[in-house]
Every structure is written in structure tokens, then in C-alpha cells.
FIVEXSE-290912 format. One record per residue (C-alpha): z negated, x negated, y. Coordinates in Angstrom, 2 decimals, always signed. Layout:
<nodes>
<node><up>Z</up><east>X</east><north>Y</north></node>
...
</nodes>
This chain:
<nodes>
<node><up>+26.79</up><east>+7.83</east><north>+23.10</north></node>
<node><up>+27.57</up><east>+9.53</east><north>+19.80</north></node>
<node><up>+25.86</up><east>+9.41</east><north>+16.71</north></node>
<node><up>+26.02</up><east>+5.78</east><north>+15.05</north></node>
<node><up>+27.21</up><east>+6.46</east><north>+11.75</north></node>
<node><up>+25.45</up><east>+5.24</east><north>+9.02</north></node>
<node><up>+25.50</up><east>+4.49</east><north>+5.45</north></node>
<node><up>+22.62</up><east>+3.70</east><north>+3.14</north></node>
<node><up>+22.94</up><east>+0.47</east><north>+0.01</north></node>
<node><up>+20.41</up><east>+1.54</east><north>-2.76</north></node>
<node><up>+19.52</up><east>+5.27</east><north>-3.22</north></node>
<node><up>+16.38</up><east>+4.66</east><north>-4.61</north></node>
<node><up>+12.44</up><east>+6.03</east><north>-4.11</north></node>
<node><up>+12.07</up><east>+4.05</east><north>-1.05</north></node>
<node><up>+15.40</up><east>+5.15</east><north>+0.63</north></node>
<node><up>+14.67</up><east>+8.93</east><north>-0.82</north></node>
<node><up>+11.06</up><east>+9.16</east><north>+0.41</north></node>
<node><up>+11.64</up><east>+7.06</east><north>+3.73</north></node>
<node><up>+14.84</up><east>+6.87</east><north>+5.22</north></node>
<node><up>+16.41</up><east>+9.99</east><north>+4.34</north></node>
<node><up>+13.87</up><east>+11.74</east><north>+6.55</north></node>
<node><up>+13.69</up><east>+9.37</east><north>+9.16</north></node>
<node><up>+17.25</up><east>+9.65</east><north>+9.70</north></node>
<node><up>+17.55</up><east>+13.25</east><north>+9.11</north></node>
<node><up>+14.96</up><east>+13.94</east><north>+12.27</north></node>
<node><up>+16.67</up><east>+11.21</east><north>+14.43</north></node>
<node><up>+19.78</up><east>+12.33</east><north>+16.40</north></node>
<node><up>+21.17</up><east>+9.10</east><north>+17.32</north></node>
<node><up>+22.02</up><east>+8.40</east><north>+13.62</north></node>
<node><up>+24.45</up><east>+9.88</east><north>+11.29</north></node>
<node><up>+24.38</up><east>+10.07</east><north>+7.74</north></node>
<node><up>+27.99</up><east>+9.52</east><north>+6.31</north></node>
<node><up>+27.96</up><east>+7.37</east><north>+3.00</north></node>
<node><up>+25.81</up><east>+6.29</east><north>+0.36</north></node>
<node><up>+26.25</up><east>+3.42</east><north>-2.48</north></node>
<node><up>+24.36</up><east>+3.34</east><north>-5.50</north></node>
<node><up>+25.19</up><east>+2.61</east><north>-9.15</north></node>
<node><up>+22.96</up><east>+5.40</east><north>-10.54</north></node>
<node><up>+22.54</up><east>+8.33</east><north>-7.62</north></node>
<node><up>+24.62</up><east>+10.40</east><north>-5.25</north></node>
<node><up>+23.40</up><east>+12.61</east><north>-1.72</north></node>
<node><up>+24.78</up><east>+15.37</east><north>-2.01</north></node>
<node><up>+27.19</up><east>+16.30</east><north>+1.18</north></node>
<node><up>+27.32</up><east>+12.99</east><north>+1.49</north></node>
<node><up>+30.33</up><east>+10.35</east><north>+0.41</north></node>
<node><up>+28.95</up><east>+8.47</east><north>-2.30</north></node>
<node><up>+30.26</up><east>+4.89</east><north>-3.74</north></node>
<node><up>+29.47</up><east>+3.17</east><north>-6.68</north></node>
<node><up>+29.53</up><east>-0.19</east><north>-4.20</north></node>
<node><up>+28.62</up><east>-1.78</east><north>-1.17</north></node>
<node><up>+32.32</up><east>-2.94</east><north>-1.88</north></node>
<node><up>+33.63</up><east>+0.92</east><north>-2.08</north></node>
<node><up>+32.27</up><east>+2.29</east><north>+0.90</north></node>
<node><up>+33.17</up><east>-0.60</east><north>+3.17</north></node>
<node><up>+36.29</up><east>-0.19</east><north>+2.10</north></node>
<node><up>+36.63</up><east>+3.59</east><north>+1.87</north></node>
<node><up>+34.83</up><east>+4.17</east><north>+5.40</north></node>
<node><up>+36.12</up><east>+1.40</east><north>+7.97</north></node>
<node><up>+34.40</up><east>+4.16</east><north>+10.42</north></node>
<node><up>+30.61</up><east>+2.66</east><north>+9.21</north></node>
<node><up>+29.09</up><east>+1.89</east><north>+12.11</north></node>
<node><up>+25.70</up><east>+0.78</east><north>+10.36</north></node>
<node><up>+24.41</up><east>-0.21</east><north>+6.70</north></node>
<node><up>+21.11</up><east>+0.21</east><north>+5.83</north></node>
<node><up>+20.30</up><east>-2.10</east><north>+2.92</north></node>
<node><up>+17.13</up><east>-0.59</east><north>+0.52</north></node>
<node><up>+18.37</up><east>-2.22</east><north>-3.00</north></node>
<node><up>+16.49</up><east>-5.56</east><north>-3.97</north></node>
<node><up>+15.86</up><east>-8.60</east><north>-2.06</north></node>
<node><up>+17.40</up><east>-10.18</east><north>-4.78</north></node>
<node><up>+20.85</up><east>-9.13</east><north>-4.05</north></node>
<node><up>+20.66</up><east>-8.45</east><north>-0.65</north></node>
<node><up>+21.70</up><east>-11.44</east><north>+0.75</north></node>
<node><up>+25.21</up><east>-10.91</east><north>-0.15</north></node>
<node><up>+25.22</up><east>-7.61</east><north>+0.91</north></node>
<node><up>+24.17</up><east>-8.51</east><north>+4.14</north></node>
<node><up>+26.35</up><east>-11.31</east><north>+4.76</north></node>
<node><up>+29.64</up><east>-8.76</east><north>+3.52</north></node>
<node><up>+28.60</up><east>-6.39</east><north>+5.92</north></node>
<node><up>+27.69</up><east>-8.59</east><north>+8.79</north></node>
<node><up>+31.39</up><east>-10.21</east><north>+8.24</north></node>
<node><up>+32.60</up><east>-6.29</east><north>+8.45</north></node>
<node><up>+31.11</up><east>-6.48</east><north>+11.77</north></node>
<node><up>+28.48</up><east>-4.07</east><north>+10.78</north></node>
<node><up>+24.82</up><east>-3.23</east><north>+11.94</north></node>
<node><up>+22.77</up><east>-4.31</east><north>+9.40</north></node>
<node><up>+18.95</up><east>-2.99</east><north>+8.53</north></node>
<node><up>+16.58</up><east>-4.64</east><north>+5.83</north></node>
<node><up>+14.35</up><east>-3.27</east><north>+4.00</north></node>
<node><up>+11.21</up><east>-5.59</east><north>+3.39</north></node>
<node><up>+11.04</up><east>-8.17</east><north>+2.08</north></node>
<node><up>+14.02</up><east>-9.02</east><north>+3.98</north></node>
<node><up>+15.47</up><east>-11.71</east><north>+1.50</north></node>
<node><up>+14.33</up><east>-13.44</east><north>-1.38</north></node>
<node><up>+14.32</up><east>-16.50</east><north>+0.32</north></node>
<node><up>+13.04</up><east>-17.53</east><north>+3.59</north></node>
<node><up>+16.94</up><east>-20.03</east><north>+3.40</north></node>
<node><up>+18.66</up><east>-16.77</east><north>+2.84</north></node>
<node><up>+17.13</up><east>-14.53</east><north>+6.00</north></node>
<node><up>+17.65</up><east>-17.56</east><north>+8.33</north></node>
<node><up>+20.86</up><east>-17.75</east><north>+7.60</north></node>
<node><up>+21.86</up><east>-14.48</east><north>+7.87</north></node>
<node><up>+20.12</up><east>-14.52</east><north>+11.45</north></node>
<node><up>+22.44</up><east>-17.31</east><north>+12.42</north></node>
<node><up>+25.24</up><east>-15.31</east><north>+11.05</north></node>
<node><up>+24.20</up><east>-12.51</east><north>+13.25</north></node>
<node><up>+24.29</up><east>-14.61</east><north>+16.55</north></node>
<node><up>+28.19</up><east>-15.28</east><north>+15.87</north></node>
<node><up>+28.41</up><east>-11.06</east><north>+14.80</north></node>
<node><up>+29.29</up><east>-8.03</east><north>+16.61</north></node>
<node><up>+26.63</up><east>-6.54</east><north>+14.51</north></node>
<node><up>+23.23</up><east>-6.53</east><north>+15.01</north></node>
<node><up>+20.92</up><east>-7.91</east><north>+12.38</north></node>
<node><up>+17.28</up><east>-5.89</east><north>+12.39</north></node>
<node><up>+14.59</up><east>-7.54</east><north>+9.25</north></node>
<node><up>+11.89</up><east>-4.59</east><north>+9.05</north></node>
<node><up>+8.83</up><east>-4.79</east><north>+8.72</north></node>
<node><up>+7.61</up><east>-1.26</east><north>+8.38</north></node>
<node><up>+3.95</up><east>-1.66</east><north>+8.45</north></node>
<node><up>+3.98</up><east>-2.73</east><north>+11.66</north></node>
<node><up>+4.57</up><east>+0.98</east><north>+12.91</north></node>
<node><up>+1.71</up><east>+2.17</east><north>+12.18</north></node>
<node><up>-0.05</up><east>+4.00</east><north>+14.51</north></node>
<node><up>-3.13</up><east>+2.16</east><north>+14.81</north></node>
<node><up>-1.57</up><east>-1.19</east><north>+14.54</north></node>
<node><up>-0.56</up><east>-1.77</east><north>+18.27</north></node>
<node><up>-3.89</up><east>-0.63</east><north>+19.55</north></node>
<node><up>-5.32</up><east>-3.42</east><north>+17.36</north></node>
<node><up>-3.74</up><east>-5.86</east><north>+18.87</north></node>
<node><up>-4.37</up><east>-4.63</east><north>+22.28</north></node>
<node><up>-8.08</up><east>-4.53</east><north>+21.57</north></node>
<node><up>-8.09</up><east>-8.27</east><north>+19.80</north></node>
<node><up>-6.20</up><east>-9.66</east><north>+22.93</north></node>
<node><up>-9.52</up><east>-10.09</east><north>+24.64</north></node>
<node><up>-11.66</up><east>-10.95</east><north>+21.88</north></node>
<node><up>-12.61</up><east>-13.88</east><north>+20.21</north></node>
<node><up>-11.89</up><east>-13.52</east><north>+16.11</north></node>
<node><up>-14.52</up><east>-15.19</east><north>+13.54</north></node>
<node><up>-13.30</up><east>-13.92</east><north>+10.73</north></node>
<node><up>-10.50</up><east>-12.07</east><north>+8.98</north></node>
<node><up>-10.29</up><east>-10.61</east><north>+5.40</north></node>
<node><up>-7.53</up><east>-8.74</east><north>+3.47</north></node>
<node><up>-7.93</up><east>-6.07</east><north>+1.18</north></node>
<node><up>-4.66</up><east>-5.13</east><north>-0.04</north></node>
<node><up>-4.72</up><east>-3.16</east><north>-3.72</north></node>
<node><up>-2.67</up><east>-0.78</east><north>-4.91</north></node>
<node><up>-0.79</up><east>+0.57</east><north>-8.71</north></node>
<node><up>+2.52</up><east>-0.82</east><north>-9.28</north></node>
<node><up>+2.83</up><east>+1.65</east><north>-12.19</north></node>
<node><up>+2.78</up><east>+4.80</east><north>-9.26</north></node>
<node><up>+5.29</up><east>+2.48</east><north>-6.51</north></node>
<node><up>+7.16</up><east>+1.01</east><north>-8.63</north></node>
<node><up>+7.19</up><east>+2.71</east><north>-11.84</north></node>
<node><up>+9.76</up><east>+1.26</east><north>-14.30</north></node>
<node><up>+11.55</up><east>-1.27</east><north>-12.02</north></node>
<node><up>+11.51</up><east>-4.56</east><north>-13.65</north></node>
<node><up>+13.13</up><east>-6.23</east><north>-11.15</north></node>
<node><up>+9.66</up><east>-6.51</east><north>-9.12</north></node>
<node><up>+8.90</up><east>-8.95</east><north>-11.94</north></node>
<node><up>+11.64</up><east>-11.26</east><north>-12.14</north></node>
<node><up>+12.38</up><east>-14.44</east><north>-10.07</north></node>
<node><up>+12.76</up><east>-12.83</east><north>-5.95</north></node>
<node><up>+10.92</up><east>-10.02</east><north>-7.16</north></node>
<node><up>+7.73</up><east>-10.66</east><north>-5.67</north></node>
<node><up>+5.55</up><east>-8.71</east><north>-7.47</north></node>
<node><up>+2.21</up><east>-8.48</east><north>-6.00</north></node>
<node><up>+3.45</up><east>-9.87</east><north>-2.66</north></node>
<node><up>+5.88</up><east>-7.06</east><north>-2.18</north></node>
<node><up>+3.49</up><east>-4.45</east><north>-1.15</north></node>
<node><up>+0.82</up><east>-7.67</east><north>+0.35</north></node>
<node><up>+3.86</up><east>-8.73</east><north>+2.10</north></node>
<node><up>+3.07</up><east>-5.43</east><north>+4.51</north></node>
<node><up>-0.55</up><east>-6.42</east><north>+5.33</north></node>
<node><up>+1.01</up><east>-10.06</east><north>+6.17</north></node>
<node><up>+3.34</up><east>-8.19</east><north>+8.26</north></node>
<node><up>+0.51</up><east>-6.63</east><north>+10.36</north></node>
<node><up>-1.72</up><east>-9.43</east><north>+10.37</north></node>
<node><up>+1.04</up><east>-11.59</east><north>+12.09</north></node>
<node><up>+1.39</up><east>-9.20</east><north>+14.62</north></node>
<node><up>-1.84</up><east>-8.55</east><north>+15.16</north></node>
<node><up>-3.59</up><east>-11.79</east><north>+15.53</north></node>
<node><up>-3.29</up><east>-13.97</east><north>+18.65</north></node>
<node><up>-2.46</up><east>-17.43</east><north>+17.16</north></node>
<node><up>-0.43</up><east>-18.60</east><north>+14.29</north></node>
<node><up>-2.53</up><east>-19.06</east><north>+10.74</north></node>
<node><up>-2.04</up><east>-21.32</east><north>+7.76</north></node>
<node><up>-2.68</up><east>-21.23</east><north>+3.78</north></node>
<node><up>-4.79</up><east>-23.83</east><north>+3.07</north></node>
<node><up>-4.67</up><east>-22.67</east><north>-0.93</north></node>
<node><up>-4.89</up><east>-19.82</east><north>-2.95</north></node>
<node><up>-4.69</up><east>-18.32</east><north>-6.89</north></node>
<node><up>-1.68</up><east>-16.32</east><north>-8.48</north></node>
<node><up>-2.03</up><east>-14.63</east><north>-11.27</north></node>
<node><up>+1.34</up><east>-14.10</east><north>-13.44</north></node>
<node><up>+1.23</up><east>-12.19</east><north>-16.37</north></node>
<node><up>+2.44</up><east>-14.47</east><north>-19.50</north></node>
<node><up>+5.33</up><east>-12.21</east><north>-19.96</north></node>
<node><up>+6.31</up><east>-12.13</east><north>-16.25</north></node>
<node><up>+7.89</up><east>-14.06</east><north>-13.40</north></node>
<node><up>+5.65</up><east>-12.75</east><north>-10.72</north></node>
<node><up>+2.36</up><east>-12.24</east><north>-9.67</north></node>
<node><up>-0.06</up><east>-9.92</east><north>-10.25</north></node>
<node><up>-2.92</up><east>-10.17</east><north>-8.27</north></node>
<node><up>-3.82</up><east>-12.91</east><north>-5.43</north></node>
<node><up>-6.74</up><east>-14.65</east><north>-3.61</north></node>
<node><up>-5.71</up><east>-16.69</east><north>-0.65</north></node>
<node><up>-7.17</up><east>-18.83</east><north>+1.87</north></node>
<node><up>-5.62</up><east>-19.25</east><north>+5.51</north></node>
<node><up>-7.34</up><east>-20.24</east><north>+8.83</north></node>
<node><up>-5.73</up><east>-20.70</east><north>+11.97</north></node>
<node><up>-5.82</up><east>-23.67</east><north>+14.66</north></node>
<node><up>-9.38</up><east>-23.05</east><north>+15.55</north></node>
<node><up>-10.37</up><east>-23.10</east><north>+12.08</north></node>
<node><up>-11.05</up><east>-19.02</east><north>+11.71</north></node>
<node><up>-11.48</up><east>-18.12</east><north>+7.92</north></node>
<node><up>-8.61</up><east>-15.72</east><north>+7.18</north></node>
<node><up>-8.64</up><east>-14.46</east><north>+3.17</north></node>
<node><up>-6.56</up><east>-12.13</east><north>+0.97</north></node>
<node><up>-7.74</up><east>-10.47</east><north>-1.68</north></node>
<node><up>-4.27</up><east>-8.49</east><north>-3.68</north></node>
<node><up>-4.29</up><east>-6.65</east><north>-6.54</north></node>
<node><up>-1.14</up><east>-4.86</east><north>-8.38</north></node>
<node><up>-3.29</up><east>-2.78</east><north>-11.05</north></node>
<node><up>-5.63</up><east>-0.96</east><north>-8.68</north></node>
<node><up>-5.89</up><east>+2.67</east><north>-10.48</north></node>
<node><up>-7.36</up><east>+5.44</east><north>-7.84</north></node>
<node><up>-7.70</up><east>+5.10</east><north>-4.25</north></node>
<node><up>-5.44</up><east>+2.84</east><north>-2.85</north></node>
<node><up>-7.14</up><east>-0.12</east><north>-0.89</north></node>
<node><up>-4.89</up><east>-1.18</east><north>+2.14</north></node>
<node><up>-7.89</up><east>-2.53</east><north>+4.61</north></node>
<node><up>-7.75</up><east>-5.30</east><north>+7.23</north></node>
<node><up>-11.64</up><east>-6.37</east><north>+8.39</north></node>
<node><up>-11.82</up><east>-8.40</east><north>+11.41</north></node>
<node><up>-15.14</up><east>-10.09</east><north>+12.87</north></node>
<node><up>-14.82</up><east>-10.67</east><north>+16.54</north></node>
<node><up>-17.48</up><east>-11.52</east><north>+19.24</north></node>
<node><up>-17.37</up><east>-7.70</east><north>+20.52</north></node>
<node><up>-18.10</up><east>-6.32</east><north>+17.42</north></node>
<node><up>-16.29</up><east>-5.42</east><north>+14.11</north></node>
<node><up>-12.64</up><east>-4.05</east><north>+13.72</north></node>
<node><up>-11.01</up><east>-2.34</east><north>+10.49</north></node>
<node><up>-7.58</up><east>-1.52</east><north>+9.78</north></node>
<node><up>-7.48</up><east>+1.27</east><north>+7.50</north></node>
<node><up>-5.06</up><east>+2.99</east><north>+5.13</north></node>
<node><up>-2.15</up><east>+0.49</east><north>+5.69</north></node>
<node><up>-2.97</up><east>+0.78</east><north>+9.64</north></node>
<node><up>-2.69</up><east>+4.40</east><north>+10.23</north></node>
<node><up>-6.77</up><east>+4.61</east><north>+11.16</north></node>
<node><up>-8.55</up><east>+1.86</east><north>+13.91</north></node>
<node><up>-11.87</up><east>+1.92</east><north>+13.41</north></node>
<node><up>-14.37</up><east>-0.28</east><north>+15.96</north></node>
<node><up>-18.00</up><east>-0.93</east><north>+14.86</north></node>
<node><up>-17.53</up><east>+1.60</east><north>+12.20</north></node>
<node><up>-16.30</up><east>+4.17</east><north>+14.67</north></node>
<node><up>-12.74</up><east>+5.89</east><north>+14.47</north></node>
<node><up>-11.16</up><east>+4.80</east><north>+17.51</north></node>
<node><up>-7.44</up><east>+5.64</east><north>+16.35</north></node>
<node><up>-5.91</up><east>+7.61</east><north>+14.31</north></node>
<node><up>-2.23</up><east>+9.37</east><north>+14.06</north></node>
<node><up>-0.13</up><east>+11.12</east><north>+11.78</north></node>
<node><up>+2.23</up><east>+7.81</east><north>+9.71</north></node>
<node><up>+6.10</up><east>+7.12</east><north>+11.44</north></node>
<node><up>+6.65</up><east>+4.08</east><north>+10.45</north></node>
<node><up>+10.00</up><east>+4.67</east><north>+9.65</north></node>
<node><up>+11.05</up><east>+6.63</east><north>+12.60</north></node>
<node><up>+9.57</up><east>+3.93</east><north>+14.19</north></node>
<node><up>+11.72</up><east>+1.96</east><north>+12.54</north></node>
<node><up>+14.85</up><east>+3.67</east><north>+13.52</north></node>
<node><up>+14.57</up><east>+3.81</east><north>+16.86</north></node>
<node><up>+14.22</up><east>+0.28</east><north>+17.15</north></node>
<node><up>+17.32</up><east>-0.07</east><north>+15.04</north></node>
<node><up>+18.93</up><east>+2.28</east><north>+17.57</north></node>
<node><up>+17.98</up><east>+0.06</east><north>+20.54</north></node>
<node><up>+19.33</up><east>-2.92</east><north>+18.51</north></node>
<node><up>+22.28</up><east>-1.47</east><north>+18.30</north></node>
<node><up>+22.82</up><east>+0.08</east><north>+21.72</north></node>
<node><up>+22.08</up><east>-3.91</east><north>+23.09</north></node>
<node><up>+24.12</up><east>-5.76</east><north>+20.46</north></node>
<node><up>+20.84</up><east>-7.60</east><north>+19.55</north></node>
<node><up>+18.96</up><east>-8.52</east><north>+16.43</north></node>
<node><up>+15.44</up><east>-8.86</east><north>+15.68</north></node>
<node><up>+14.31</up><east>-11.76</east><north>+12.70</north></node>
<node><up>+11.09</up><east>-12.22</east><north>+11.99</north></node>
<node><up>+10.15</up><east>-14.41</east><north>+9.16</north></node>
<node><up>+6.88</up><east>-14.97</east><north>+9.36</north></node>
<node><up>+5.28</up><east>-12.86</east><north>+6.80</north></node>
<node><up>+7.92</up><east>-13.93</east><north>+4.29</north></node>
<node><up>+6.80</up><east>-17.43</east><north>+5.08</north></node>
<node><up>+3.49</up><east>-16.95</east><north>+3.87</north></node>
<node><up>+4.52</up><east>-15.70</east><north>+0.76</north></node>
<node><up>+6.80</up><east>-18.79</east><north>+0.47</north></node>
<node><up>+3.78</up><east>-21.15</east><north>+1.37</north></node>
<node><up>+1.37</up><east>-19.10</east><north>-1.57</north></node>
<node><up>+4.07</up><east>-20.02</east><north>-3.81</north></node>
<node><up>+4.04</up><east>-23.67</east><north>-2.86</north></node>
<node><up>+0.11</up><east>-24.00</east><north>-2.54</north></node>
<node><up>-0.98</up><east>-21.75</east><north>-4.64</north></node>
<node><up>-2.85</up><east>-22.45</east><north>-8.44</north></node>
<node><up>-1.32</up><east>-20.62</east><north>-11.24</north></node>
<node><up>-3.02</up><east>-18.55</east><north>-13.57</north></node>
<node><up>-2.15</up><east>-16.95</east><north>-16.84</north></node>
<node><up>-3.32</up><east>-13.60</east><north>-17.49</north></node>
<node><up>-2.40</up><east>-10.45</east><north>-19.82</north></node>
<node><up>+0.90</up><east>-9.52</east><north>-20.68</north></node>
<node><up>+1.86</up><east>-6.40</east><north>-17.74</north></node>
<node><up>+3.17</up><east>-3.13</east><north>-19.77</north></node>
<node><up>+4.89</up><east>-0.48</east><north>-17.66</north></node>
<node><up>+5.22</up><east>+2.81</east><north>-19.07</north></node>
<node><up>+7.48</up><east>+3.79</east><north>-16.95</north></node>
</nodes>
């Protein structure tokens, strides 16, 4: 098959650092088009618009979409009725309404519809699950902390309404833990922190468990300064299992049982590759959900006004 030809929404840090090397290195993708208000590729059509390049390249085979969940919806839906593939970046939506319909949209679409979740490539994830199949789980806690000011630096949006703002990088431990654990778990309650002169949380401590009552907790944090803390700690009956460093290290009883260098988004690729090859799509809402359900159940707390230098 040739090279499905591609075009990225959103030239940002996440599409510079991530998917311009991921698609670089895989061959069943081409690069043809970029859209973004404020950056160009160079060698590389570039459009002001989602609007533009749709229009300027009816060749598009694919759209990747990396601007903000905020917006994305619409994108999505243009480029679905285009009869586009579509990726999303995560979050894939700002609202679990928006992602499901978009799904259904997909069913009725030559395209293919594929909601990442890019955490769950890493390399030690999969082998955590294997091991956990087998195991009985008595306890689960998060430990997700990291410095919006060096992720995010200067982008306000991560603070607005949609934005998320803690739960966009806690949204990737959610991600894992889904796949990870064997049954489905539940927020029982929880505490958001919003900064009085933002939209969006801060920092969050929430309680889940799941139908046989195992305590699951998350402890996020958008300020950490130093080492990043992305840690999953699982008690089972066989011992002790830790997710470390966002999943690329396994370790078992305090051993290192796993470890490989990160592809998440290669990973990523290929499966949007396979997606496309079978005319299929692949929706999963469930860490969104959880998000949702913190903002439901969860107490609000004023703290600090948030200043970004950046």
C-alpha cells in the first residue's frame, strides 16, 4: 500500500517533540501538510487552517489533531465529514458528550476515528497487566506530579474551562490504570484544588475502589519542581508492583523486572496505521470519564493565585 498521507492540526511542543519523529521513522505515513496559526514545517505545505488544508489538499488521507481539546471537537467532526482518518491527541475531547459523539460519527464514516491514549505504550505497561492477570490486587495508589511551568510553559488555555489543568497530564496515569487493572473502579470522592484566579485544577487527591471494594487513590500535583513523580504502586497477594517513570520501568518486589527505551508514540502510529488499513476506530473513554466523575464528586478548594512566567 503506499504511504497514507498525512497532515498534522496544531504545530505545537507536543506535535514537535512527539509526532514529528514518530512519523518521520514510520514508513507507512507521509508527511504532506501542516495547519497552525503561529508555525510552519519547513518542506512541508503549511495552512493557517484546518479549513485551508482540507481544502487545498483533497489528497489528505489522515489528520492528526494535537491543538486543544477545547476546539477539537469541531475539527474532528469537519474532518470526519471529509471522510478523513482522524487521530486525537489526549485528552480526546473536552467532554466525555463530545468524544461519544464523534465515535458514532465514525461508525457512519469512511474514516477511521483512533482517541490516543499515549501512556498506554509504554514499555512496561503491558507486562503489568500480564503479571496482575493472576493476582489478586489490595491496594492501588497514584503518584502523578509533575511542573506545568516546564510542559506547558505559557499556555493558558490548560487553565480555562476544557483545559483540564492538573488532569491533563493525571489523565495519562488514568489511562494506564484502566488498562492495567482487571475490573472497572469508581470515585467515591475526592479534593480539587483551583487556583482563585483559574478555571482548573491544580493539584488532586482522589478516592476510587472497585467492585470488591479495593482502595484505589490519586495523589496529583501541577507544581512539582525537580524530579518528576509519575509512579503507580500496586499491593497484590504475590507481592508488590510499581510502575515507574510514566510506565517505562516494571519493578516487582522492588526488583526491575522491565525496562525499555520510551515509543509511545510510534506505538501510537502503528496502531493508527492498522486502523486505517481495517477501516476501524478505536474509542476509549474511560479515563476521560474519571476526570468527568472528579469534577462531579469532587470538593473544591481555593488556593493561591497560579503565575506562569512563561
Amino acid at each position: 500500500m503506499p504511504p497514507i498521507k498525512i497532515g498534522i492540526v496544531g504545530l505545537g511542543k507536543i506535535a514537535r517533540d512527539q509526532h514529528l519523529p514518530a512519523l518521520e521513522a514510520n514508513p507507512n505515513f507521509e508527511l504532506v501538510a501542516v495547519a497552525s496559526r503561529n508555525a510552519s514545517q519547513e518542506g512541508i505545505a503549511s495552512f493557517e487552517t484546518l479549513e485551508e488544508m482540507l481544502e487545498a489538499m483533497p489528497e489528505l488521507d489522515a489528520v492528526s489533531l494535537c491543538t486543544p481539546p477545547t476546539v477539537r471537537y469541531g475539527q474532528a467532526r469537519q474532518t470526519l465529514r471529509a471522510g478523513k482518518h482522524v487521530m486525537l491527541e489526549k485528552p480526546p475531547g473536552a467532554t466525555l458528550s463530545e468524544v461519544e459523539d464523534l465515535a458514532q460519527l465514525a461508525e457512519s464514516s469512511p474514516g477511521s476515528l483512533f482517541a490516543t491514549w499515549h501512556s498506554r505504550y509504554a514499555p512496561a505497561v503491558e507486562p503489568a497487566q500480564k503479571w496482575l492477570a493472576s493476582r489478586q490486587i489490595r491496594k492501588v495508589h497514584i503518584e502523578w506530579k509533575e511542573d506545568v511551568r516546564v510542559w506547558h510553559p505559557g499556555q493558558r488555555w490548560i487553565w480555562e474551562p476544557g483545559g483540564m489543568g492538573v488532569f491533563d497530564p493525571a489523565i495519562n496515569a488514568l489511562s494506564i490504570v484502566t488498562a492495567i487493572l482487571p475490573r472497572r473502579f469508581f470515585l467515591h470522592e475526592g479534593t480539587l484544588q483551583f487556583p482563585e484566579n483559574c478555571q482548573a485544577p491544580i493539584a488532586a487527591n482522589l478516592y476510587f475502589s472497585d467492585s470488591e471494594d479495593t482502595p484505589i487513590t490519586a495523589d496529583l500535583d501541577f507544581l512539582q519542581t525537580g524530579p518528576q513523580t509519575w509512579d503507580i504502586h500496586i499491593e497484590t497477594d504475590e507481592g508488590n508492583l510499581a510502575l515507574r517513570k510514566g510506565g517505562s520501568q516494571m519493578f516487582v518486589n522492588d526488583q526491575l523486572e522491565h525496562e525499555a527505551p520510551e515509543q509511545e508514540y510510534p506505538g501510537l502510529y502503528a496502531r493508527f496505521a492498522e486502523l486505517v488499513a481495517r477501516r476501524e476506530s478505536d474509542v476509549d473513554v474511560a479515563p476521560l470519564r474519571h476526570v468527568a466523575d472528579a469534577f462531579l464528586l469532587g470538593r473544591r478548594e481555593t488556593v493561591a493565585a497560579f503565575y506562569d512566567e512563561g
